[in-house]
C-alpha positions as CSV (number, residue, x, y, z in Angstrom):
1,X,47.9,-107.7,157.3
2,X,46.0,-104.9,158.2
3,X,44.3,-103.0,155.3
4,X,45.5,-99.6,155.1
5,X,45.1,-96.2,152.8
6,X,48.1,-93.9,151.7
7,X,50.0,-96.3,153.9
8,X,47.8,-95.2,156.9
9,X,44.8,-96.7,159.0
10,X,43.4,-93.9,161.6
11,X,41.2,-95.0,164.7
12,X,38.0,-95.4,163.3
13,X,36.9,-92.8,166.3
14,X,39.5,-90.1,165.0
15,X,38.4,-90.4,161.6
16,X,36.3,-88.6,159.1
17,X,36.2,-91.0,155.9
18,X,35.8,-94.6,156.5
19,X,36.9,-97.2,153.5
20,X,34.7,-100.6,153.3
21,X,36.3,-102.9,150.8
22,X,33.7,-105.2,149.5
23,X,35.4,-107.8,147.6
24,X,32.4,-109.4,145.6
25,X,32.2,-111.0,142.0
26,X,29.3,-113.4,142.4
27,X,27.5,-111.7,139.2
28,X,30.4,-110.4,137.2
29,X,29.3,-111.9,133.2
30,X,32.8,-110.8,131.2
31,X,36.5,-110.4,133.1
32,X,36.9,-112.1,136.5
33,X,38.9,-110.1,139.0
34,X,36.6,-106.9,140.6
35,X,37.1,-109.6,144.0
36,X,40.9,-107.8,143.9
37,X,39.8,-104.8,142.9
38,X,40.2,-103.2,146.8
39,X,43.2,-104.8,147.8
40,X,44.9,-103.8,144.4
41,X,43.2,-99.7,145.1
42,X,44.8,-99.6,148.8
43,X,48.1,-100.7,147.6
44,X,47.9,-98.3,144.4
45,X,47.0,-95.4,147.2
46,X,50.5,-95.7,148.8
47,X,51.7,-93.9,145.5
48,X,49.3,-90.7,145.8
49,X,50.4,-87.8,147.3
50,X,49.5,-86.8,150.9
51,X,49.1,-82.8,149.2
52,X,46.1,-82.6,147.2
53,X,47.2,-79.4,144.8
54,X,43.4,-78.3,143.9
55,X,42.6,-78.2,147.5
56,X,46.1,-77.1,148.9
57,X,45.6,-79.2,151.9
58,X,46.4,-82.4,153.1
59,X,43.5,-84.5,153.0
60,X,44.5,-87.9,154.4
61,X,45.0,-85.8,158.0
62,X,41.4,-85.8,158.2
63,X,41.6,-89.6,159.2
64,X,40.9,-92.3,157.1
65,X,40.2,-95.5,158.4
66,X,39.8,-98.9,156.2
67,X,37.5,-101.4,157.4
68,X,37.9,-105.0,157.5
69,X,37.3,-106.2,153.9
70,X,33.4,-107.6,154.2
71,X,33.5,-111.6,154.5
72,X,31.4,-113.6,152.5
73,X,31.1,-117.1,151.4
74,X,32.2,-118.6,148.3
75,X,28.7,-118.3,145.8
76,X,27.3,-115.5,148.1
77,X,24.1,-114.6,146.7
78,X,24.3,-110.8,145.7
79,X,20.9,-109.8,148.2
80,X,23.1,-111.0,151.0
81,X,25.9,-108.8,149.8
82,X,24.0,-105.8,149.5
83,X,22.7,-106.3,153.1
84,X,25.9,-106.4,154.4
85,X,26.9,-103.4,152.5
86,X,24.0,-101.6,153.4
87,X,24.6,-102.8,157.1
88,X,28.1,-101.3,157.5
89,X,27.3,-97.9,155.8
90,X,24.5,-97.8,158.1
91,X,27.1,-97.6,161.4
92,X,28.9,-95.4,159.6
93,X,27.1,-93.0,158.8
94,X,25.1,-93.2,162.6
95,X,29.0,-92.9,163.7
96,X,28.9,-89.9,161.5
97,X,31.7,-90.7,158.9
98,X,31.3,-90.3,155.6
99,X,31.1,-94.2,153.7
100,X,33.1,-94.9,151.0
101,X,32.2,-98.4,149.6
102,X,35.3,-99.6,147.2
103,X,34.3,-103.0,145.3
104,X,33.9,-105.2,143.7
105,X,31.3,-105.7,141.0
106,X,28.4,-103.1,140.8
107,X,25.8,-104.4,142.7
108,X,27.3,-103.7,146.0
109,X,26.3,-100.1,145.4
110,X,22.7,-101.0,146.0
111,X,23.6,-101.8,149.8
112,X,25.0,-98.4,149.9
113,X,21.9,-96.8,148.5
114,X,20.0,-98.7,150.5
115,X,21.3,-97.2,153.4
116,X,20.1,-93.9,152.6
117,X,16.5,-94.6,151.9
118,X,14.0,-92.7,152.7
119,X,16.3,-89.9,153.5
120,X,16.1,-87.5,150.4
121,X,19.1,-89.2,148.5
122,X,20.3,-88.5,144.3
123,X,22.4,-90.9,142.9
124,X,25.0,-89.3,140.4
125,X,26.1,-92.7,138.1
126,X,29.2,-92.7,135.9
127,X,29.5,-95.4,134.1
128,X,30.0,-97.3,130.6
129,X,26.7,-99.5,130.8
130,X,23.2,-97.8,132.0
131,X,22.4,-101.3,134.4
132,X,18.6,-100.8,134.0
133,X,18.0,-104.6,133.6
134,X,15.0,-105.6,135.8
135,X,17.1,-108.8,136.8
136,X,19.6,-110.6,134.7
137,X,20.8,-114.4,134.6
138,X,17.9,-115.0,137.3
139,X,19.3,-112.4,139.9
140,X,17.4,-109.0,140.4
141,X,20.5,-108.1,142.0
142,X,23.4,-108.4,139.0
143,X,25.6,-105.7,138.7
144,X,23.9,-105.6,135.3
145,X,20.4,-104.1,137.3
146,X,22.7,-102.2,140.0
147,X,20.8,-98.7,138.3
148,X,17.4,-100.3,138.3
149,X,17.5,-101.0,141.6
150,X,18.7,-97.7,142.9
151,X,16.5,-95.9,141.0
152,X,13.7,-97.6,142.9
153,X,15.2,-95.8,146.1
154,X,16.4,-92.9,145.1
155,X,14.5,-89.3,144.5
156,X,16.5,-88.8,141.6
157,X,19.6,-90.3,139.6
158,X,21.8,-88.7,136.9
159,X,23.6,-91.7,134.9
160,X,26.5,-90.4,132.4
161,X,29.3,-91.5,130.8
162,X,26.6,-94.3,129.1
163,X,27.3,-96.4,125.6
164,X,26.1,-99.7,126.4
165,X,22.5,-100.1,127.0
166,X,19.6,-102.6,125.9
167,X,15.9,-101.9,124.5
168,X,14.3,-102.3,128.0
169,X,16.4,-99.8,129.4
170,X,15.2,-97.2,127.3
171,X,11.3,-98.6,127.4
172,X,11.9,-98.4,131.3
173,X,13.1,-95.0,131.5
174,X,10.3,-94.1,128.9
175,X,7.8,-95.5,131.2
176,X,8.6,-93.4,134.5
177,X,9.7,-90.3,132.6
178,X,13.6,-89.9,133.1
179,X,15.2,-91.0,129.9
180,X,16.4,-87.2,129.8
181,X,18.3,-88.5,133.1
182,X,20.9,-90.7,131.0
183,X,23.1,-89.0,129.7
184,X,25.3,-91.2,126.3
185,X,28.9,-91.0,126.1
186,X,30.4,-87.7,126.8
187,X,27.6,-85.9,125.7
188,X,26.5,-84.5,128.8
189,X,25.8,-80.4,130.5
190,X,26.8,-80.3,133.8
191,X,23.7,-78.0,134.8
192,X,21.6,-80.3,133.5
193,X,22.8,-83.0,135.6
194,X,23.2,-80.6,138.5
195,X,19.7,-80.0,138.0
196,X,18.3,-83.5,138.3
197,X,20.4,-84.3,141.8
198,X,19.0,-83.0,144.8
199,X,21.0,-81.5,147.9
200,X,22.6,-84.9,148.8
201,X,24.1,-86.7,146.2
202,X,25.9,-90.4,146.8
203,X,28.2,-90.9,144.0
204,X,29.0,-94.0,142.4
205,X,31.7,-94.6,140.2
206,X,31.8,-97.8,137.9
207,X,35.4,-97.5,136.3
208,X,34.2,-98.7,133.3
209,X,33.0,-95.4,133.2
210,X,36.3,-94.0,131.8
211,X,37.7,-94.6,128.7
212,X,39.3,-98.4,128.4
213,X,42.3,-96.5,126.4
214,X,42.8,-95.0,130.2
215,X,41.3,-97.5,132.4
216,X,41.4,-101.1,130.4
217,X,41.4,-103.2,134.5
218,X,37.3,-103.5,134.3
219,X,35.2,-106.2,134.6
220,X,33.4,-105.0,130.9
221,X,35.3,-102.7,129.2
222,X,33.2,-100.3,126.6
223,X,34.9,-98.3,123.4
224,X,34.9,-94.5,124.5
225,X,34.1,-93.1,127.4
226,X,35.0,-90.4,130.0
227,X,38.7,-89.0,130.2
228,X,40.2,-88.1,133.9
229,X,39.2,-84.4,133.9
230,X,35.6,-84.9,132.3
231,X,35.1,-87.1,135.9
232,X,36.7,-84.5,138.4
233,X,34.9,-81.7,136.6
234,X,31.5,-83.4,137.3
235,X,32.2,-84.5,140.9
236,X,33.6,-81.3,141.2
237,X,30.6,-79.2,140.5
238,X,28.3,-82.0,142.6
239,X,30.5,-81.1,145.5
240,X,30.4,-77.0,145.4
241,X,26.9,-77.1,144.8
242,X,25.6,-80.2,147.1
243,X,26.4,-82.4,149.6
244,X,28.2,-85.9,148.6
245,X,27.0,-88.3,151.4
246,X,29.2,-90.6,150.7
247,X,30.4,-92.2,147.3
248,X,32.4,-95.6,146.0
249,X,34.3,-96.7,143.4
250,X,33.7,-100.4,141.7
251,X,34.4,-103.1,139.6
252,X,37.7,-102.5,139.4
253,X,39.3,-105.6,138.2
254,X,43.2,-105.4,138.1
255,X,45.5,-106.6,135.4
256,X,49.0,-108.1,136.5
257,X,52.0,-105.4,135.8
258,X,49.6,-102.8,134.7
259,X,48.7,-100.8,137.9
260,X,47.7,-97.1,136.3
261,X,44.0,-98.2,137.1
262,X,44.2,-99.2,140.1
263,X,46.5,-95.8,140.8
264,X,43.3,-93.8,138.9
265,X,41.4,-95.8,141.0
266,X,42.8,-94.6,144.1
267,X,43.4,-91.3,143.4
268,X,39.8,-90.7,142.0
269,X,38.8,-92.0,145.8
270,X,41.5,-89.2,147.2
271,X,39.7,-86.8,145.4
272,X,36.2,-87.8,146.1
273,X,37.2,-87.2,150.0
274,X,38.6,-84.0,149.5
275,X,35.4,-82.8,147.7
276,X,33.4,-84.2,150.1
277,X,35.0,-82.6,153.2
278,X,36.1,-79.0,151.9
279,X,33.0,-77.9,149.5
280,X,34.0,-74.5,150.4
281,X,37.3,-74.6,148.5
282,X,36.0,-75.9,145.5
């Protein structure tokens, strides 16, 4: 069946946003199931509104257009994933789309980045767990070192929403200077994190990054975290201010009869587009 968002699939030349599902979970350490998290978001979208209120506009009529889901084989080592992720936002950006990666566990965001390097790119992070590990269970690429590894590529990265971290992630950031660039919890100034990201920003969205009373289908859920509007008011102030190159939204990992996170999922990636494509209304 042919993947579709909001029910619709535009011509890849007619459209502005183009959706690569990646669905990965060679790394994942807790919950199985982020390898359904982008078939359960594109069937969650066909509840969300074509209107977008905030914007007054229908965003979808832009064109959207969902890629193939990435193949890989069973036991796919996570460097291979990341080079295939980083090969398909590559064409799409050259076709001059913007690239929305929707995983997956984490570490596909690293293709992504990747993609942008050497390009003058910030990383804006939400999410429960910081992911500075230098590798983890052998792999340099776990979605457990996804932050580590984009750091390394990025000129700056702003990581919030944070309350799960380990001793080497703080001694890391400690040792290049940034640990004023994670922010805990929901303790956070949006100027400050403004600030730290330069004129393109790629935003990545771990959904773990919410609170698990709101969005429990995650790979790792963490106590706390940030509520809907604490999100939007972030990537809402990134978009009026910079330019979002393009953004995903992972490790998603769907629970059976329980489909508001895959619908937050979804709609979070609605919104995203919007901001990306009409800064001037924000």
């Amino acid at each position: 069946m042919e993947p579709k968002f909001m029910e619709r699939n535009d011509a890849y030349g007619d459209a502005k946003v183009c959706i690569i599902p990646v669905p990965y979970e060679g790394t994942v350490c807790f919950r199985k199931g982020t390898k359904n998290g982008p078939a359960a978001l594109l069937r969650a979208s066909y509840e969300v509104e074509d209107y977008d209120i905030e914007l007054e506009r229908e965003v979808v009529e832009e064109g959207f257009h969902v890629m193939d889901p990435l193949k890989m084989a069973d036991g796919e080592r996570p460097e291979n994933v990341v080079g295939m992720v980083r090969n398909a936002v590559s064409k799409v950006r050259t076709d001059g789309k913007i690239p929305v990666v929707i995983g997956g566990e984490h570490s596909v965001s690293v293709g992504a980045v990747q993609a942008f390097e050497g390009e003058g790119i910030s990383v804006l992070q939400i999410d429960a767990h910081s992911d500075l590990r230098d590798e983890f269970e052998g792999s340099r690429y776990s979605h457990a070192c996804a932050a580590r590894r984009m750091r390394e590529i990025a000129d700056s990265v702003a990581q919030v929403g944070v309350r799960s971290a380990t001793r080497e992630c703080f001694e890391y950031l400690d040792s290049i200077g940034k640990k004023d660039t994670l922010f805990l919890e929901r303790d956070y100034d949006i100027s400050e994190i403004l600030d730290i990201l330069g004129e393109r920003v790629y935003i990545t969205v771990d959904m773990d990054g919410f609170d698990s009373s709101l969005v429990p289908a995650v790979g790792t859920p963490q106590p706390g975290g940030l509520l809907w509007h604490d999100v939007l008011d972030i990537c809402r102030a990134v978009g009026k201010e910079k330019e979002i190159a393009g953004f995903d939204v992972v490790e998603l990992a769907p629970i059976a009869d329980n489909p508001a996170s895959d619908l937050i999922a979804a709609k979070l990636l609605y919104k995203l587009a919007g901001y990306a494509l009409f800064p001037e209304e924000l």
